[in-house]
C-alpha positions as CSV (number, residue, x, y, z in Angstrom):
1,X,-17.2,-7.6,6.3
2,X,-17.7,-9.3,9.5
3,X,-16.6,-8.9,13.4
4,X,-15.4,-5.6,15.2
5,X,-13.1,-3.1,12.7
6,X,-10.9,-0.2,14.5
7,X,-9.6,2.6,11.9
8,X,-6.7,4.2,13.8
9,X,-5.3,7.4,12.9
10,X,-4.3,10.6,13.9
11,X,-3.9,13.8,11.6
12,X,-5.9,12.2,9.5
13,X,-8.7,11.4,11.7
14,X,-8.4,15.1,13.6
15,X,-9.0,16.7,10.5
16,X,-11.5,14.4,8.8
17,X,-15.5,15.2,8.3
18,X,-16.1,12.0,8.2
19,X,-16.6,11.0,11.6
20,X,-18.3,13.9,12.8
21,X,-21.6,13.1,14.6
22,X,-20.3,9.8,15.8
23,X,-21.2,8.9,19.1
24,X,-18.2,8.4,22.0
25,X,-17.4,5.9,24.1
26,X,-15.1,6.2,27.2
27,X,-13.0,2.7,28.1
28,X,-11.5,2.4,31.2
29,X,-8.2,0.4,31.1
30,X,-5.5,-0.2,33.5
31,X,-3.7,1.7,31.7
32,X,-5.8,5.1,31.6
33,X,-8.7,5.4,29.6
34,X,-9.5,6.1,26.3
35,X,-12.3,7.7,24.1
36,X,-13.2,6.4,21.2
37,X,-16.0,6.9,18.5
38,X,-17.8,4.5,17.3
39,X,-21.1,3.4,14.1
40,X,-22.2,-0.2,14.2
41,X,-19.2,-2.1,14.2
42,X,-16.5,0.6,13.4
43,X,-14.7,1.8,15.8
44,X,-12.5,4.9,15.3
45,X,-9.4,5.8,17.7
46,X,-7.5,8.7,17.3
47,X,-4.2,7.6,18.5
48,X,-3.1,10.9,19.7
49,X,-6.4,11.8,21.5
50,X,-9.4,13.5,20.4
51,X,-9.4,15.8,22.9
52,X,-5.8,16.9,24.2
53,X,-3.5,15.5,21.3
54,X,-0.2,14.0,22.7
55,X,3.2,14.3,20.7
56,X,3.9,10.6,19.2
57,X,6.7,10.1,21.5
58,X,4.0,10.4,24.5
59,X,1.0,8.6,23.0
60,X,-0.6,6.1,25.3
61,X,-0.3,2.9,22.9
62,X,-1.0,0.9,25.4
63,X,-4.0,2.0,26.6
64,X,-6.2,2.4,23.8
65,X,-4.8,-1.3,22.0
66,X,-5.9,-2.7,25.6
67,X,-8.9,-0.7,24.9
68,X,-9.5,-2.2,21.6
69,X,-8.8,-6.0,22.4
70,X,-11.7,-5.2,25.4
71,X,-14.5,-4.4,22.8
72,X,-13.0,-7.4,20.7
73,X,-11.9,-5.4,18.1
74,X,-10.3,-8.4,15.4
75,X,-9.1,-6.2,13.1
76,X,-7.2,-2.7,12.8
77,X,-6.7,-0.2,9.3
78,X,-3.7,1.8,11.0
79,X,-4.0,5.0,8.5
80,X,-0.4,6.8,9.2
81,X,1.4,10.0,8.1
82,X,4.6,9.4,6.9
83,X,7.7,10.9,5.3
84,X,9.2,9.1,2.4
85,X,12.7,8.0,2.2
86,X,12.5,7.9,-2.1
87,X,11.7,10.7,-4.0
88,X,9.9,8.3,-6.5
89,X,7.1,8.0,-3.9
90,X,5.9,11.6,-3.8
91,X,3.8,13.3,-1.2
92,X,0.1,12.4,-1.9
93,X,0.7,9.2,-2.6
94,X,-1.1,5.8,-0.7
95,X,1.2,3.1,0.3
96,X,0.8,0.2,2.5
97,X,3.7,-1.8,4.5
98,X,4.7,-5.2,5.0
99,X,7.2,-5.2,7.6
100,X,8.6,-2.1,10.0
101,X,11.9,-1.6,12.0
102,X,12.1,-0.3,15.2
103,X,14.9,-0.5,17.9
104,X,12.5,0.5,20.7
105,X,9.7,-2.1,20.6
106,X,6.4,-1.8,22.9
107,X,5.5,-4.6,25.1
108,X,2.6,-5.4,27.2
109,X,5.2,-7.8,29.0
110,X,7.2,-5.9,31.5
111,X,8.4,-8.6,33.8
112,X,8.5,-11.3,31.3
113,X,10.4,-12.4,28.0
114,X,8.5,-12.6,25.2
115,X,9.0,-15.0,22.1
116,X,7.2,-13.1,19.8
117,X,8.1,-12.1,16.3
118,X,5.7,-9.3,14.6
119,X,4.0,-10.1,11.5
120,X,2.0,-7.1,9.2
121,X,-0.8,-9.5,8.2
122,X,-2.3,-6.8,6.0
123,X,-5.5,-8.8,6.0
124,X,-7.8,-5.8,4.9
125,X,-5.4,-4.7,2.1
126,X,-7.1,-6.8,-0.8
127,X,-10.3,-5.5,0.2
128,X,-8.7,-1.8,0.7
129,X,-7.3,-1.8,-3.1
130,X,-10.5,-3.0,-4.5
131,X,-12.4,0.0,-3.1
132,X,-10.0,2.9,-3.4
133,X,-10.5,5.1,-5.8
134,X,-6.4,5.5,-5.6
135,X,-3.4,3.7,-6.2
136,X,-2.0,2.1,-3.3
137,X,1.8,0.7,-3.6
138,X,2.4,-2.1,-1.2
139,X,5.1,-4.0,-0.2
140,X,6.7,-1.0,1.3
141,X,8.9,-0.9,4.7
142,X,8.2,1.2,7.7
143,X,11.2,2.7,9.6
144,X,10.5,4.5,13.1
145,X,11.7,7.1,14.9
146,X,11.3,8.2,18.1
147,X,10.0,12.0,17.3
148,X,8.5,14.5,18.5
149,X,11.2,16.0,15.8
150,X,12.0,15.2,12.2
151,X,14.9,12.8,11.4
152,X,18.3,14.7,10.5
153,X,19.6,14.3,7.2
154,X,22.2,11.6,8.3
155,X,19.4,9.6,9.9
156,X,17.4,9.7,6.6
157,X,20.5,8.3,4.9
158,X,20.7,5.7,7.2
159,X,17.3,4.6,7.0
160,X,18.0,4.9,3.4
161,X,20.6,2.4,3.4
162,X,18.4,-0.4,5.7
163,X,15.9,-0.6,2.6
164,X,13.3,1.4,4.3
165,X,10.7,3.6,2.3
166,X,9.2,5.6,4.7
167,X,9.4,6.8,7.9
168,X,7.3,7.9,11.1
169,X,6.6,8.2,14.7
170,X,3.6,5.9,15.5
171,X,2.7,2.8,13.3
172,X,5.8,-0.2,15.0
173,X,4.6,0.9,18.4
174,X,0.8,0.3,17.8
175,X,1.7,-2.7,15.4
176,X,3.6,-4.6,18.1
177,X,1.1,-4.2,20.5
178,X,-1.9,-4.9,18.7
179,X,0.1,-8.1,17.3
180,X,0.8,-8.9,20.8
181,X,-3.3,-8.6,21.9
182,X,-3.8,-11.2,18.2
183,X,-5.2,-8.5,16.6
184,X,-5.0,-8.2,12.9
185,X,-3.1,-4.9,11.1
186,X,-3.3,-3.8,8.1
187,X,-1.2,-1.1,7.1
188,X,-1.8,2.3,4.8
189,X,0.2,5.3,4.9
190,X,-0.3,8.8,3.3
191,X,2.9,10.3,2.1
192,X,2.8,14.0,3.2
193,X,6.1,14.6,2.9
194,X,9.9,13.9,1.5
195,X,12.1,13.1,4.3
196,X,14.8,15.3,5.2
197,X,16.9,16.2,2.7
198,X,15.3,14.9,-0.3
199,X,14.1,17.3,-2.7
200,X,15.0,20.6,-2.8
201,X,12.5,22.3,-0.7
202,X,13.8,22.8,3.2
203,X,11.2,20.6,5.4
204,X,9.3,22.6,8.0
205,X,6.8,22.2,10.3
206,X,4.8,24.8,8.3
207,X,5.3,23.3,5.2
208,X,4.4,19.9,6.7
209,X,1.3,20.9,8.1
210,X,-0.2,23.1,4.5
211,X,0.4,19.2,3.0
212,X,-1.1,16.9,5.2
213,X,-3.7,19.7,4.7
214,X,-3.4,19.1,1.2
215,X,-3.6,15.5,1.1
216,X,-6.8,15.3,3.6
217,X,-9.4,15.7,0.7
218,X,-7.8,12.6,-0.5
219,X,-7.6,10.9,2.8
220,X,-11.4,12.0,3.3
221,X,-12.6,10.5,-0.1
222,X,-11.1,6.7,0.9
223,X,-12.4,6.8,4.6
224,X,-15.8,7.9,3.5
225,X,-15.5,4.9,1.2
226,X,-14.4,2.0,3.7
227,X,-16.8,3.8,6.4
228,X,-19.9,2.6,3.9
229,X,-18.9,-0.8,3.3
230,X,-17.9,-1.3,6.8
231,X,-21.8,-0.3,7.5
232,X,-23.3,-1.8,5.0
């Protein structure tokens, strides 16, 4: 695998083992700055912050995808929690996304219009799938919300009825900015939970958390495995 890799993620990352030991790196953009951590050619971003984790709805996208096209990063695995919209694809499960909607796009141009039309270039995916010791479903759409909160049960239906699988806070914001800077995406999303509504369990925050906490040994396993071939 050649040129500059960034694996951004959140939960996943916070929680992970696998990065431990990794040396930081502070880049100043004019948008604030950003730490990273960083082996070889891998860079890691935690999109919510290492150190003082923002709520999605406040995350800085802009600053650490500036960041990222400044250590010409080419390519980006954006690892994201999600909810799913289809009780046939269960919490624990890997899926990957070719497309997203989003009715609040992010821009680096502010004073100008912009002809450009987002493409999920899943680049990285072939190469993901061969490695991973787990199933990964693709072909999957991304809906987003604006958080910090989960969706209400009529906004899950509605989702539902736009053909979207899943649903988060994060990955159209960071995917139209890093498409923006001509950096490549590829998407891959844990399920850690049923939407709203689905199932027959109430959704919680606690509940939430004890299964993205059951899903990170999982998580662990398939970053410990792209880490290695990155760096070898």
């Amino acid at each position: 695998m050649s040129g500059k890799i960034a694996i951004i993620s959140g939960t996943s990352i916070a929680r992970s083992r696998v990065f431990q030991g990794w040396k930081s790196k502070e880049v100043k953009t004019p948008y604030g700055d950003v730490v990273f951590r960083l082996s070889g050619d891998v860079i890691v971003v935690n999109r919510h912050g290492f150190e003082n984790p923002l709520p999605p709805h406040a995350i800085n996208y802009r600053a650490y995808v500036d960041a990222l096209k400044k250590l010409k990063v080419e390519n980006a695995i954006c690892l994201s929690s999600v909810g799913s919209l289809k009780e046939s694809l269960g919490p624990g499960s890997f899926v990957s996304c070719e497309d997203y909607v989003s009715f609040a796009p992010m821009t680096f141009f502010d004073d100008e219009l912009s002809g450009f039309a987002p493409v999920v270039d899943n680049s990285l995916l072939k190469w993901i799938r061969s490695v991973s010791p787990h199933p990964i479903k693709t072909g999957k759409i991304y809906a987003q919300t604006r958080g910090p909160r989960f969706e209400t049960k009529a906004e899950v239906k509605i989702l539902q009825s736009w053909g979207c699988d899943v649903v988060g806070m994060t990955f159209a914001n960071e995917a139209d900015l890093l498409l923006e800077k001509e950096i490549g995406i590829t998407s891959l999303c844990m399920i850690d939970n049923l939407a709203h509504g689905l199932g027959r369990q109430q959704l919680s925050l606690e509940d939430f958390r004890a299964m993205v906490s059951a899903n990170q040994a999982k998580v662990d396993n398939l970053l410990d495995i792209l880490v290695q071939e990155l760096r070898s």
